[in-house]
N, C-alpha and C positions, 0 to 999 in steps of 0.2 A: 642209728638213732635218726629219727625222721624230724627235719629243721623245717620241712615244707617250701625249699628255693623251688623254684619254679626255673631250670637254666636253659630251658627252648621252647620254645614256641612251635604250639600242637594244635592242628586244627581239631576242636574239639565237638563242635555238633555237625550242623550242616552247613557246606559247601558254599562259602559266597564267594562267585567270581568279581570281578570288576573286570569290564572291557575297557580299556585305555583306547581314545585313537593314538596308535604309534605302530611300529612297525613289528615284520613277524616277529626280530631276530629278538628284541626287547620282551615280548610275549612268551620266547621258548625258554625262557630262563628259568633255572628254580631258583627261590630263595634263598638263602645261605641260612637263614635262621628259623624255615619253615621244613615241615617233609610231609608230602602226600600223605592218604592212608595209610596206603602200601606199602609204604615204607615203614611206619608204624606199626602196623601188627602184621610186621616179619621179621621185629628184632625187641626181644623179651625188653631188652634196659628201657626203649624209646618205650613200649608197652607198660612200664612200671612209671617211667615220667609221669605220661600219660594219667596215670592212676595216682600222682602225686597232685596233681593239677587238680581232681576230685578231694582230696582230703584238705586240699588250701581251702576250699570252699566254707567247711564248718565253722571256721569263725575261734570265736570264744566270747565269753561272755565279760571281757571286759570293755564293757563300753562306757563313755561319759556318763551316759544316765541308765545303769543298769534294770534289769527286769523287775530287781527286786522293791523298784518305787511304785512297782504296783501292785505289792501285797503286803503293806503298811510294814515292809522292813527299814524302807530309807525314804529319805528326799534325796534331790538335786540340789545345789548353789545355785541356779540358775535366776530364782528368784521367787517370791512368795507365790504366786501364781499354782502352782503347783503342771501338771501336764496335762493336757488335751486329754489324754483317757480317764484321769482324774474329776476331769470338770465334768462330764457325758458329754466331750466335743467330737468324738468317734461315731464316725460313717463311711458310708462305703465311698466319701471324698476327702477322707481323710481317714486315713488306716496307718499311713507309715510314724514313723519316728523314732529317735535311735534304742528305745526301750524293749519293743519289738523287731528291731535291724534283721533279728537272725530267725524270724519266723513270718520273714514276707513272704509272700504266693509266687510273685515271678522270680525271686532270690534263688527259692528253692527248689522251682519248675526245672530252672535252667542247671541247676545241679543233678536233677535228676535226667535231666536227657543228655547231660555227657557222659554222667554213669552209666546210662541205658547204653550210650556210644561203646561207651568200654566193654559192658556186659554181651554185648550183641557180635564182639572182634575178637576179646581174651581169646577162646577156645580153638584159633585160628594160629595162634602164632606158634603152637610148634609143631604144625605140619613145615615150615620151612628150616627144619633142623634135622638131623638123621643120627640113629641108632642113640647110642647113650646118651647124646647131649640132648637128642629129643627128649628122650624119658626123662631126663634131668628139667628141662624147660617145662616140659608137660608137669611135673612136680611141683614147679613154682607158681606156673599158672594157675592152675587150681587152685593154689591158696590167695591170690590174685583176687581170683575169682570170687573166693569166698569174701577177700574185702570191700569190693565191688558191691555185691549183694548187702553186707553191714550198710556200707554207704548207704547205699540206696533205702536201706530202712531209716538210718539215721534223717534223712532228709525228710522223708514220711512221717515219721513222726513229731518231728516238729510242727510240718502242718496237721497233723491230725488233732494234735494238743490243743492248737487255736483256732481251726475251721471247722474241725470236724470228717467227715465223706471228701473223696478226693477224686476227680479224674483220677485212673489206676493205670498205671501205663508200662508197660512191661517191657516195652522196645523201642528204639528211636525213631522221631521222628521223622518224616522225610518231607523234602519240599510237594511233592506231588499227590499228604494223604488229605483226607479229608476230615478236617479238623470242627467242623460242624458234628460228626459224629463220637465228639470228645463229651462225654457226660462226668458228673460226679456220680461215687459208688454212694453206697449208704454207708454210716459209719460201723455197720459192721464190715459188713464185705473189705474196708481200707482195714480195722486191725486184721483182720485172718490174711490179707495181700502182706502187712509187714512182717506178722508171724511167720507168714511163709517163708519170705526174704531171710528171717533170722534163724529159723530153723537150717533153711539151707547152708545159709554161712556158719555155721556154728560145727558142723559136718565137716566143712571145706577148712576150716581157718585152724592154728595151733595153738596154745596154750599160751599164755603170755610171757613163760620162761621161754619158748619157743619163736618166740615172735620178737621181729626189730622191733627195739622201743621205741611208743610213740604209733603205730602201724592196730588196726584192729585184729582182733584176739575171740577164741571161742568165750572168755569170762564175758567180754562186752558183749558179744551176741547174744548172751543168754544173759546179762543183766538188764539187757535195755527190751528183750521182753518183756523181762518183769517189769519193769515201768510201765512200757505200754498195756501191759495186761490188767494190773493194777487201777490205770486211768481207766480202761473199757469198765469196771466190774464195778465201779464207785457209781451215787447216786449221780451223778450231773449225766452221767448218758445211758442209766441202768436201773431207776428207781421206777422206772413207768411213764414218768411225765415228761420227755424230750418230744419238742412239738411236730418233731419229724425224723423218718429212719439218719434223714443226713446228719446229724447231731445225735442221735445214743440208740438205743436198743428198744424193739415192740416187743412186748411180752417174751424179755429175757430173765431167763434161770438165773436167777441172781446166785446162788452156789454153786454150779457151774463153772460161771465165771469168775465167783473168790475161790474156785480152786484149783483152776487154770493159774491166777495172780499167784496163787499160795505155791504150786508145785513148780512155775516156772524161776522163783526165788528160793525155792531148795534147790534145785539143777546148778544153782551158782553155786549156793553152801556146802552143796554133795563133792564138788570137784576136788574141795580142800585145799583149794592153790592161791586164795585170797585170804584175809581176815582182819578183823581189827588190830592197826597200829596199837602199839600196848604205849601210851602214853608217861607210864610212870607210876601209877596209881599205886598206893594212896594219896603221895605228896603231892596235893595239890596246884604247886606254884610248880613242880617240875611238869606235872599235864597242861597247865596253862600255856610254859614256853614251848612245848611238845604239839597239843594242838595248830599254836600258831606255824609253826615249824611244818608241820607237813602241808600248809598251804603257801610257803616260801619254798617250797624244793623247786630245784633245779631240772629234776626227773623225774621220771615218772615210776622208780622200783621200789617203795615202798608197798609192802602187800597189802594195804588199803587203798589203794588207787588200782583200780580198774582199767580203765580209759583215758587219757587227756592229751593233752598239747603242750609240747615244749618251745619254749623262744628262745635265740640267742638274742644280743643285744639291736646289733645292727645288720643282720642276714635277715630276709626271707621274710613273713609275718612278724612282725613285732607287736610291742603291746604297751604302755606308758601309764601301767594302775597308778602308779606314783605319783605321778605327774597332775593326772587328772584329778585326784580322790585326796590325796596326801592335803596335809594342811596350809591356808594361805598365808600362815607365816612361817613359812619354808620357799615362798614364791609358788607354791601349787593351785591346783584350783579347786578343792574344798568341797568335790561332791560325792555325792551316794553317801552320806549322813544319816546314820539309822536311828529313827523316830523315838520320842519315849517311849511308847509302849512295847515296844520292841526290845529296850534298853532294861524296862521291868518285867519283861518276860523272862530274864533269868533268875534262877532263884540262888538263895541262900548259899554258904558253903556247905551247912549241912543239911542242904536237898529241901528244906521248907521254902515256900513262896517267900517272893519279895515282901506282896500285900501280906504276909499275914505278919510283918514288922512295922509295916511304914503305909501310912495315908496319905491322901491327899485332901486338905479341907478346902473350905470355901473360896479361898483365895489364891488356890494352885499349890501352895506351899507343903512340901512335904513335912510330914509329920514324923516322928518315932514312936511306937507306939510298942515295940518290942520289949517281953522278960527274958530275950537270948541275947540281943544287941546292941550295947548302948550307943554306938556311937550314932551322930546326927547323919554324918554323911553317909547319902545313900551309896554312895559305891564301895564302900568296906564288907568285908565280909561274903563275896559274891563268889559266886562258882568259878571254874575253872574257866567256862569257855566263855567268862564274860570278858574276862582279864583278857584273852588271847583274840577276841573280834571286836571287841569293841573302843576308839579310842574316846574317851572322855578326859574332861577337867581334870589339871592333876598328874595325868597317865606320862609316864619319861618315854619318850617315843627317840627323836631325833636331835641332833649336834642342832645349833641356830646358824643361819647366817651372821658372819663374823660380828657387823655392826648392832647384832641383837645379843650376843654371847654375855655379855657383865650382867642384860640383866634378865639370863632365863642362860644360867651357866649347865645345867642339868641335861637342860632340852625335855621340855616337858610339855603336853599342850596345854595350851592354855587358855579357856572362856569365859573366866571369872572375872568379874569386875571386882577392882577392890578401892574402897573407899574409904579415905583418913580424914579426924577429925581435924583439925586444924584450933589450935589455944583459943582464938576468937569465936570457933562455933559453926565455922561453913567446911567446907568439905573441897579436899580433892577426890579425883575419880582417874583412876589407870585402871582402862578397860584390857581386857588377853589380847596377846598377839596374833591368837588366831580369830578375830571377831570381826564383825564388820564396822568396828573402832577401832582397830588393830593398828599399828603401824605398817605392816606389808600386804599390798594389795586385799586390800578388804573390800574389796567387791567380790571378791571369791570366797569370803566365809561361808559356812554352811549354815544354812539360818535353825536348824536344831540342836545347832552347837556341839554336837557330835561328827564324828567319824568313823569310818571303816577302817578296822587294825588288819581283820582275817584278808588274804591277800596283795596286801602290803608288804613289801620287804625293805625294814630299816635300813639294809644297808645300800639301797639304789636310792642316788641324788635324784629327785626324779625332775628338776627345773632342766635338770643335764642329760641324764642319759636313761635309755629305757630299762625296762626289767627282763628280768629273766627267770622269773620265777612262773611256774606251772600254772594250767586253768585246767581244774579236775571235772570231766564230764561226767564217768559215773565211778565212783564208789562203792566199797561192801559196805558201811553204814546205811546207805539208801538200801541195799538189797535185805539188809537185817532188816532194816524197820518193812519193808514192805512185807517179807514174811511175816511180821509181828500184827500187819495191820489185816491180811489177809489171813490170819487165822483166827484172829481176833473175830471177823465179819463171821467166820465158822463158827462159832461158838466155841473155839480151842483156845481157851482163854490161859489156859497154866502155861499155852507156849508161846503166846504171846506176851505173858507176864515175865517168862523168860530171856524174851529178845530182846524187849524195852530194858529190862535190866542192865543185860551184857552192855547196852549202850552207855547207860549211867553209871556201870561202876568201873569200868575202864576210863573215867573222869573222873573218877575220886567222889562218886556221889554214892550215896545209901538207896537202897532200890525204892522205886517210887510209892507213896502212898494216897488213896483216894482212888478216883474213878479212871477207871484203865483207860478206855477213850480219852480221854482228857490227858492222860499221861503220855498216851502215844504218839497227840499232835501236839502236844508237848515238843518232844523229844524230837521229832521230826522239824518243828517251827527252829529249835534252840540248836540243833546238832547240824542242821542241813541249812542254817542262815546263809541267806544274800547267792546261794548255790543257783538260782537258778532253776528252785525247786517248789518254793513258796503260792507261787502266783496260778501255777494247776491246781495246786493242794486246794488251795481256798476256792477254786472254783468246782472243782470233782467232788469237796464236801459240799458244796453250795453254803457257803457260809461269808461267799462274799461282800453283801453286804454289812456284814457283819462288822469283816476285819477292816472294811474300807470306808468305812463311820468316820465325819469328821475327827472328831476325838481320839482316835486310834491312828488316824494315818497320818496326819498332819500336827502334832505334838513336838515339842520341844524343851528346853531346859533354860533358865537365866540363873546363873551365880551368882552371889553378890556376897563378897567378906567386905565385913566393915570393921574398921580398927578403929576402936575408942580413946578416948585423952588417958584413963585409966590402967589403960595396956591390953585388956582385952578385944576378945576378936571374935566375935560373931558371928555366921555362914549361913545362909539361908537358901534354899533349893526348893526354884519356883517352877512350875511348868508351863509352857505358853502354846501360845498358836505361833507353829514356824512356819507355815505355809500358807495358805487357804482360808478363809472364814466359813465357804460353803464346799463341801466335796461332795458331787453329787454320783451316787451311787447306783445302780438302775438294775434290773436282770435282764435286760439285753446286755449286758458285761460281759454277759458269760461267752462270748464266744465275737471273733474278730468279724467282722462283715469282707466280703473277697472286696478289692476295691472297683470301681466303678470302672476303670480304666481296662481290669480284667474280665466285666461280665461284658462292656464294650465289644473286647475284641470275639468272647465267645458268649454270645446270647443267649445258648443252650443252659449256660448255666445259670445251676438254679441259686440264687443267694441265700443266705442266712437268714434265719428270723431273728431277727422282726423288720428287720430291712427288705424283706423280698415281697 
């Protein structure tokens, strides 16, 4: 099981001496905690370090202010304001921030030139072996090798996702080349360079009953084709209008390439070695904890996890979702808070829309408006995976700290203000404990007054200690829906009506009704929430300014139960501006500008439009 320690120190690109003035005998020393090349790929273990030192690299996506605040799934606590890519504060002098951390240009250059390091050495280390143990070493290399190769696409496609065309670089650097002759490819030339890469690796690498868990696998290889195949064949780089080859396709075969997407996500489903978690289904409330549940695991052997990253508490990469995201009256800090609209994007328990129960009038206030639902409050009656991602008003999440326990003995969150009349006619007011009137550190409420449940694990204190629960990179749900979307785009609509299903009725939902498109990023928006999957989608449809309208991005909730002199209790569910008054939207979104500092160092390159 791969924990990603890093326990030696590997020179991993190129070679920097430092000359000390001092003497020989100080200068002929090796390091105790360093080893040559050669020493390195001439002993398999240091060679596997080596290659562990590339998979620390990928990160996860649990960061303070995750990806998904910028595809109107959440906000930050940080503050009304909203983010710099939010506001159109994005330029090539400012590109970073921790939303994007794991899809910056130098981030991921320099992951790819110690991969190239490795790729360019692997095939060397068991000429210093002989007779079986070589053949044995030669065996392991090459699957080595083939995760090498994964690497290296994985890193690729990260940037390809947000830049688009990449310098294409197959070998490592060296101090002596000529880095003026470094260009970008077009953005076709970079997917057929990471197809290549995954093809190869998919060849090389074992199955994932095969494979140490945690370590990449033939399923990933050929699931994260499908992703990337998926993004080439969508309009944002494939409809005709990309204002240059570096950013999408001139006069490409648009069927072609939805059935390159379409055939390289059957290659996953043909294998037969993945499949949908079986949740429970029909009973609802057992899919819910079910759902939640396979994004609290601990491992990664569930056969709906493809790929991902495990943590212990305190080795190696750690990771502190709790911490960061958990509620601020638990002492945490209250961000990635998913938006209302996000909140009514899931529907009913029995598969109807929210909107076609409940409105919103003039005054924010939700309405009822249902002959299926009586009740006011809008979170009764909701599907499976609302209950299991989403924490809202109400929702029993965690124990209190002690001096809060008498009066929130449940542990429950809580945003609601509630307000009593008092005999005379004025009123008190006890605002939630999790609010920015809260008794605990209420600078860190989340101003939509929600939270993220999916990746959470109730039972890490997260003021104390980290998590240890998994970050799933790729999933058979993502590889289902993209066959369903790629056949879809074919006109094979009965098997795309079939895959959208298998999604929904393994969550206790009745199979979709209405316009299939609409059901499929449906199911994509709802099933594949805060994944780290959102913020392409809405760009490869081009519907980003769509989802990123004030209104939709920046939304939130205010509770208010008022308790009368006569004993009743009234509750009203307002929706507000939690963030922003202006979010300004633009189609230069669509794609990250390389930052200033990097066309600096190489001139050659050409930047992004509309920056270049």
């Amino acid at each position: 099981m791969i924990q990603y320690k890093v326990t030696i120190q590997i020179l991993t690109a190129l070679t920097v001496i430092v000359l000390i003035g001092c003497t020989d005998e100080i200068l002929d020393k090796t390091p105790l905690d360093q080893y040559s090349d050669a020493t390195v790929w001439a002993e398999v273990d240091l060679a596997d370090a080596y290659l562990m030192n590339i998979y620390s690299g990928v990160g996860s996506g649990f960061n303070g202010e995750m990806l998904s605040s910028l595809a109107a799934e959440t906000l930050v606590a940080r503050g009304p304001n909203g983010t710099d890519y939010l506001k159109g504060l994005t330029s090539p002098d400012n590109t970073r921030g921790p939303h994007l951390a794991r899809y910056e240009w130098g981030l991921n250059f320099k992951q790819i030139q110690i991969t190239n390091v490795f790729l360019d050495n692997i095939d060397k280390v068991s000429e210093y072996y002989e007779g079986v143990e070589k053949v044995s070493v030669k065996n392991r290399t090459d699957v080595m090798k083939g995760e090498g190769l994964f690497l290296r696409a994985w890193y690729y496609h990260q940037l390809l996702r947000a830049y688009g065309g990449l310098p294409l670089l197959s070998k490592a650097s060296q101090l002596g080349d000529d880095f003026n002759a470094i260009t970008r490819a077009s953005f076709e030339e970079t997917v057929d360079f990471i197809v290549a890469d995954l093809d190869a690796a998919a060849q090389l690498l074992g199955l994932k009953s095969e494979m140490e868990m945690g370590r990449a696998t033939k399923e990933a290889a050929l699931a994260l084709k499908s992703r990337v195949l998926l993004f080439a064949a969508s309009d944002l780089t494939a409809d005709g209008t990309a204002e240059s080859e570096l950013v999408g396709y001139r006069n490409a075969d648009r069927a072609a390439l939805w059935m390159a997407a379409k055939n390289a996500a059957k290659a996953v489903i043909d294998l037969n070695t993945a499949q949908l978690a079986d949740f429970g289904a029909p009973d609802q409330e057992v899919v819910a904890k079910n759902y939640y549940e396979l994004f609290r695991s601990y491992d990664l052997s569930n056969e709906e996890i493809i790929w991902g990253r495990m943590f212990l508490r305190n080795v190696g990469f750690t990771h502190n979702h709790n911490r960061t995201s958990g509620p601020n009256g638990n002492s945490n800090f209250g961000r990635n808070g998913p938006v209302q609209a996000m909140v009514d994007s899931y529907e009913m328990k029995d598969g109807s829309k929210f909107s076609d129960h409940y409105y919103v009038d003039e005054e924010g206030y939700y309405r009822n408006k249902s002959n299926t639902f009586s009740s006011e409050n809008i979170y009764h009656n909701r599907e499976p995976r609302f209950y299991a991602s989403i924490l809202y008003d109400s929702a029993v999440w965690q124990p209190r700290l002690e001096n809060l326990r008498e009066r929130d003995p449940l542990g429950i969150y809580q945003t609601r203000t509630v307000r009593t009349m008092r005999p005379d006619g004025t009123w008190t007011n006890v605002f939630g404990i999790d609010t920015h009137n809260g008794p605990v550190d209420d600078w860190n409420a989340n101003y939509a007054r929600y939270l993220m449940k999916k990746f959470m694990d109730h039972t890490s204190i997260g003021m104390v200690e980290n998590n240890r629960n998994i970050w799933i990179e790729l999933r058979f749900a993502e590889v289902v829906l993209n066959y369903a979307e790629a056949s879809l785009e074919l006109g094979d609509v009965e098997t795309a009506r079939t895959y959208i299903n298998m999604i929904r009725r393994r969550t206790g939902l009745p199979d979709f009704t209405g316009d299939i498109k609409e059901a499929l990023r449906h199911e994509r928006k709802v099933e594949l929430a805060f994944e780290e999957i959102a913020w392409f989608d809405i760009r490869r449809w081009k519907i980003l300014t769509e989802r990123l309208s004030p209104a939709t991005a920046s939304a939130g909730i205010d509770i208010v139960e008022t308790r009368h002199l006569d004993g009743s209790v009234t509750t009203t569910w307002q929706q507000i501006n939690a963030q922003m008054p202006n979010t300004v939207v633009e189609e230069n979104m669509w794609w990250i500008p390389i930052a200033r500092a990097e066309i600096n160092r190489a001139p050659q390159l050409v930047q992004n439009p509309p920056w270049n």
